[in-house]
N, C-alpha and C positions, 0 to 999 in steps of 0.2 A: 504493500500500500504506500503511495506516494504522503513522506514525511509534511509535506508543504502544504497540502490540498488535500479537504478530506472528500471522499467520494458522498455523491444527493444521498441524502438521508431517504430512506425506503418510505412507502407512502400509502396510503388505506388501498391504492389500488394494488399496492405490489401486494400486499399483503392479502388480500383478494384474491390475486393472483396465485400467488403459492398455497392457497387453499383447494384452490381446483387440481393443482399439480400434486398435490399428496394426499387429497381425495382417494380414499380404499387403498393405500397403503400405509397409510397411518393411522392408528386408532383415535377416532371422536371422543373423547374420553366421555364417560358421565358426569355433571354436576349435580349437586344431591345436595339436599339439605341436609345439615347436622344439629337436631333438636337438642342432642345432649351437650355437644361444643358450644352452643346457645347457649344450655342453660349453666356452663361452667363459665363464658368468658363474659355474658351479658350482652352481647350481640346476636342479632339473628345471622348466622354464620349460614355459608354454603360453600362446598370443597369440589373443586374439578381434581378428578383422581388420577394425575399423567404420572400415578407409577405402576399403572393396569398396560403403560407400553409393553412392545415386546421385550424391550431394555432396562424397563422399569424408572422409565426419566424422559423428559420434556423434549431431552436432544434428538432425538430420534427426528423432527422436524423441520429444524435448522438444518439439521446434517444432510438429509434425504433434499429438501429445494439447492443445497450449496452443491452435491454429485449430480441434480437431475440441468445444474443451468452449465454444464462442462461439455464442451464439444466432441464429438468423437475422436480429434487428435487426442484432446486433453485426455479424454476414459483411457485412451491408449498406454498413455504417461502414467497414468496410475497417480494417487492421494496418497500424502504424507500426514499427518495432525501430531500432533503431543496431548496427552493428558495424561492422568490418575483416578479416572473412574468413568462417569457416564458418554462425555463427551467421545472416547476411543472407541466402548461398546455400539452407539451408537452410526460412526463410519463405519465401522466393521462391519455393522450388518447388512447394511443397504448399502455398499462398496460391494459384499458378494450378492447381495440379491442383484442390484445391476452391472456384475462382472463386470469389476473396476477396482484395479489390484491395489490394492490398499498397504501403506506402513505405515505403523502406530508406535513412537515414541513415549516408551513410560520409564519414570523415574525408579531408581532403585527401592526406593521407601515404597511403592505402590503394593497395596496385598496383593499375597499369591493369586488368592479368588478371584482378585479383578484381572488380574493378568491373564487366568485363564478361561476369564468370562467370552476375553476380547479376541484370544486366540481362535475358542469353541465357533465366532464368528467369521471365520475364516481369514483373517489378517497376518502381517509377519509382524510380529510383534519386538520391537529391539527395545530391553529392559537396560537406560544408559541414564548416566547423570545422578547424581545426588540431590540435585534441586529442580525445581520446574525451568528455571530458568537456564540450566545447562542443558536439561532435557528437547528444550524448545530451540535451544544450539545448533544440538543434534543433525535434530529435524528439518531445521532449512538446510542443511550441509547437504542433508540429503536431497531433499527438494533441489538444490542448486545441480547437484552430482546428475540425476539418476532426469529432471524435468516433471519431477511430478508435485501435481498442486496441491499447495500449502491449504489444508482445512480449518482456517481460525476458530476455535470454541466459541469465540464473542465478537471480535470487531470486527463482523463481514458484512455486508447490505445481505446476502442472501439466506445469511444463518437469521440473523435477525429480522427481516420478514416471515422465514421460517418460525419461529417462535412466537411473532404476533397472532397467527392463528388462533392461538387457545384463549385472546381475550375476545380474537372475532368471533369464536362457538360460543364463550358466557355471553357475552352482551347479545346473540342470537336469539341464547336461550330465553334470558327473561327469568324473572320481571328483572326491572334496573334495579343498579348495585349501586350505594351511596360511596362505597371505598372499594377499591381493590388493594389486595397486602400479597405484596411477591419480592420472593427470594432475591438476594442480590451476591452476584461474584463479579461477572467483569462489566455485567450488567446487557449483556445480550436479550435474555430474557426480559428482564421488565423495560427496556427499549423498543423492542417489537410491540409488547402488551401495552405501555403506555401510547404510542401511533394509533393504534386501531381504538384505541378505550377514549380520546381524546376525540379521535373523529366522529367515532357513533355514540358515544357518550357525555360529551363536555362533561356534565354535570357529577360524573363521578370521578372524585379523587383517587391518585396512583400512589401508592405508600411502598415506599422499597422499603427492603429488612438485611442488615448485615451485622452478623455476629461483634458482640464490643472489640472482640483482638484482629479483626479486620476489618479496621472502617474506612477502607479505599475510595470507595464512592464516595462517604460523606464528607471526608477530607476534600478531596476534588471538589466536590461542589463550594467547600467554604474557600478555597483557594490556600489552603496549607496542606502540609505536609506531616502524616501521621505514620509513625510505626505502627507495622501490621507484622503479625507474628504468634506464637504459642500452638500450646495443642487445643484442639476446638473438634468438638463432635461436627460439627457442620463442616467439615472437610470440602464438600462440593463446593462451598462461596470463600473459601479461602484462598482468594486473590487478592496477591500487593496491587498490584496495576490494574485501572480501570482500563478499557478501551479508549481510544481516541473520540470516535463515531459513538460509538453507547455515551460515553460523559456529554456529548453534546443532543443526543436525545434526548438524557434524565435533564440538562441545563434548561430545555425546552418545553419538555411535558411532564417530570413527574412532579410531585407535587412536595413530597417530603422521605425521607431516609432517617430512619430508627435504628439505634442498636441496642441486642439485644444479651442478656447476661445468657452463662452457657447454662444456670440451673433452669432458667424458662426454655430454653431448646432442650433438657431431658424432658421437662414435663409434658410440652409440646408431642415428644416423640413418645413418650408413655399413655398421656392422651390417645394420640392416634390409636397408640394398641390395645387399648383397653376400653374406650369408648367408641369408638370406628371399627376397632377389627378390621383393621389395615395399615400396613408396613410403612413407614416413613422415614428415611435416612434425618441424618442433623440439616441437611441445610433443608431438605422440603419442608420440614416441619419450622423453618424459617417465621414462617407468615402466621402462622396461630401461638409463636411464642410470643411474637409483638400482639398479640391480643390478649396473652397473659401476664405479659410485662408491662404492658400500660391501658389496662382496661378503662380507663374513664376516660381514653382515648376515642373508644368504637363502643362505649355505652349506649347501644339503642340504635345502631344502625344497621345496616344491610350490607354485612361485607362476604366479599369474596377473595374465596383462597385458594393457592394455589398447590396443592401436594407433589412438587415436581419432582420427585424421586423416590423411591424404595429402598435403593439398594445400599442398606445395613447389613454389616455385620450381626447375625445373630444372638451370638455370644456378647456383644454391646446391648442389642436390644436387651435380652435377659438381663443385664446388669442393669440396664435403666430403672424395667420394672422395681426388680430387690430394692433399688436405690429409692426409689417414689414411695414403696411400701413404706419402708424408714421412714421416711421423710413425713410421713400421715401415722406416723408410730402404729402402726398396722402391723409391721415389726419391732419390735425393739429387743432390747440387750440388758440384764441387772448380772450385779458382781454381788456374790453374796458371798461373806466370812462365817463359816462353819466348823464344828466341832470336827475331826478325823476322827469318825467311829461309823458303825455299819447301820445302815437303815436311816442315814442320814438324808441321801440322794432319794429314795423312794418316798420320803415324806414331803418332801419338796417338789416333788411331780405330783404326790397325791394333789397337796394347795394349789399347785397349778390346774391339774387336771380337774379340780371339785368347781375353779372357778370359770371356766372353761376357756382357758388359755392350749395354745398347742405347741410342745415342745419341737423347736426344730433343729436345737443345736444346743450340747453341754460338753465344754470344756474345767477337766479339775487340775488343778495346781497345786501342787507339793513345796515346789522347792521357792516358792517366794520367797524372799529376805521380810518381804512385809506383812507373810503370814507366820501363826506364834507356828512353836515347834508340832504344838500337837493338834496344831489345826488347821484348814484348805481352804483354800478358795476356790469356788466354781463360778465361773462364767455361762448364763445361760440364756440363750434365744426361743423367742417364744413366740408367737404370732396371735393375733387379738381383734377383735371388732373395731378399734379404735383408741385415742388416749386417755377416755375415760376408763376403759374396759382394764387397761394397763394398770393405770392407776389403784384401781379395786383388788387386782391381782399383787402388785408391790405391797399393797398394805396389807392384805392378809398373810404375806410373809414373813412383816416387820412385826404384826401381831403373834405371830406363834415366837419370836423372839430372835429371828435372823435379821445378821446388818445387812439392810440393801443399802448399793449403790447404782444409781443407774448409767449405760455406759452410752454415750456417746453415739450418735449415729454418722457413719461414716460422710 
């Protein structure tokens, strides 16, 4: 892309246009109301669900209008990209659905899973680089070497008409949305979605959402310069660098940029699984943590959100959950100092058991320095209705004459 000059910004017809062009090869997602997301965040919520793609993310759009506007020299040449997760999956697929030899530069830090999500897609996958930005090196060396076209994640006119799509199906659907709340990385996405929501919509505001340890956009927007960095469950919007093109889209139509702390993206993504029953990586669940992290924000309106991803790691999910239970003492954890003699441990499940608490973990300790000689301490996890229900159970322990302490939720 020419440094000097930025290319016309894409426009409600191109976007139109790339609707027709990935018509019946991309899924229409559903938008669906969420009564219970409602009744948790105080707004009347509704979620378009683009992790029902076949890649489980929003890219699959962009990617598919950016291979289908390449000429037949160019399919000849074959696509290059860089990423570490949806964006790669995404050319992979529709690189072999329209046999268009495809290479995907991924960072050494990228999971194995996604490495072999991207391979499964028929792609040569070169695992180089420590960082994104050596990674993204790579890749033009290659593109330079071999003449195969560079597939930008975000700053491309046709990735980015690509992605307006999904606000041109909401705003189809109906009824009108008073806010839209969408994920932000390099900001391809909510540039496409702000064009199309701005022309058929005026009246509904564009709210982008980027994690607090990368506020790229929001910085850009104020005209400073902010350290982006850490570890962040929203791994997908974790980009130092806005786009060129996307920063002068958001300059233009969106309306405002939130960030958001990383305990509201678990809760977000616990939410989705336990109220929705359905998968949400950190950064899809972007848009409904800015509705948990500043509810008197969208108190009483009509917003829509965007679930532009799935693809978590499992085993993070699972920890989410445990994590949330804690956090609603649904779990909790007491340290009790006890005598060392027998039938101690089973009288102490009995006051659990009689109070109807559920043992789910007991560790005993001997060799503490802070325990006396002739006596233990057990550490026990228990699971409960709630923190009243905890409550009722800790005191009838302290009643029968054991010290509780209660420990900490991680």
């Amino acid at each position: 892309m020419n440094e000097t000059a930025l290319p016309p910004l894409p426009t409600i017809d191109d976007i139109r246009d790339a609707a027709r062009l990935i018509e019946g090869e991309v899924l229409k997602t559903p938008l669906l109301p969420a009564p219970r997301l409602s009744q948790l965040t105080g707004a009347t919520v509704t979620v378009k669900y683009e992790n029902l793609q076949v890649t489980s993310s929003f890219k699959e759009r962009g990617a598919l209008v950016k291979l289908l506007s390449l000429s037949a020299d160019e399919r000849r040449h074959g696509v290059v990209a860089m990423s570490a997760g949806n964006h790669a999956q995404a050319v992979a697929y529709h690189a072999e659905r329209l046999k268009i030899p495809a290479t995907i530069v991924m960072p050494r830090s990228t999971p194995f899973v996604k490495i072999e999500a991207t391979r499964s897609f028929g792609a040569r996958v070169v695992v180089e680089g420590e960082t994104l930005a050596e990674s993204q090196a790579i890749a033009n060396e290659i593109g330079e070497t071999t003449g195969a076209i560079w597939v930008h994640p975000y700053d491309d006119p046709h990735v980015i008409r690509g992605q307006g799509t999904i606000a041109l199906e909401m705003i189809e659907a109906g009824p009108p949305l008073d806010v839209l709340v969408v994920p932000i990385g390099g900001g391809g996405l909510i540039g496409g979605m702000a064009i199309a929501t701005k022309a058929l919509s005026p009246r509904t505001k564009v709210i982008g959402v980027e994690t607090e340890l990368y506020p790229s956009m929001r910085a850009a927007l104020d005209g400073r310069v902010e350290e982006c960095g850490g570890n962040t469950l929203a791994e997908g919007i974790a980009v130092k660098n806005v786009g060129r093109l996307t920063l002068e889209i958001a300059r233009r139509y969106v309306d405002d940029v939130l960030l958001v702390p990383e305990s509201a993206i678990e809760r977000a993504v616990n939410a989705y699984l336990t109220l929705q029953k359905t998968m949400a990586e950190g950064a899809g669940a972007a848009g409904l943590a800015a509705l948990l992290a500043f509810p008197e924000r969208f108190a009483g309106q009509r917003v829509g959100l965007v679930l532009s991803g799935g693809n978590i790691d499992p085993r993070i999910a699972a920890s989410i959950m445990v994590r949330e239970l804690a956090r609603a003492e649904r779990i909790i954890s007491f340290r009790l100092s006890i005598p060392d003699r027998p039938g101690i441990l089973a009288d102490i499940a009995t006051i659990i058991g009689r109070g109807g608490g559920n043992i789910l973990e007991v560790l005993h300790h001997r060799r503490l320095l802070s325990v006396p000689a002739k006596g233990a301490s057990v550490d026990i996890t228990i699971e409960t209705h709630g923190p009243d229900h905890g409550r009722e159970i800790e005191a009838a322990l302290a009643e029968r004459g054991y010290i509780v302490h209660r420990l900490e939720a991680p």
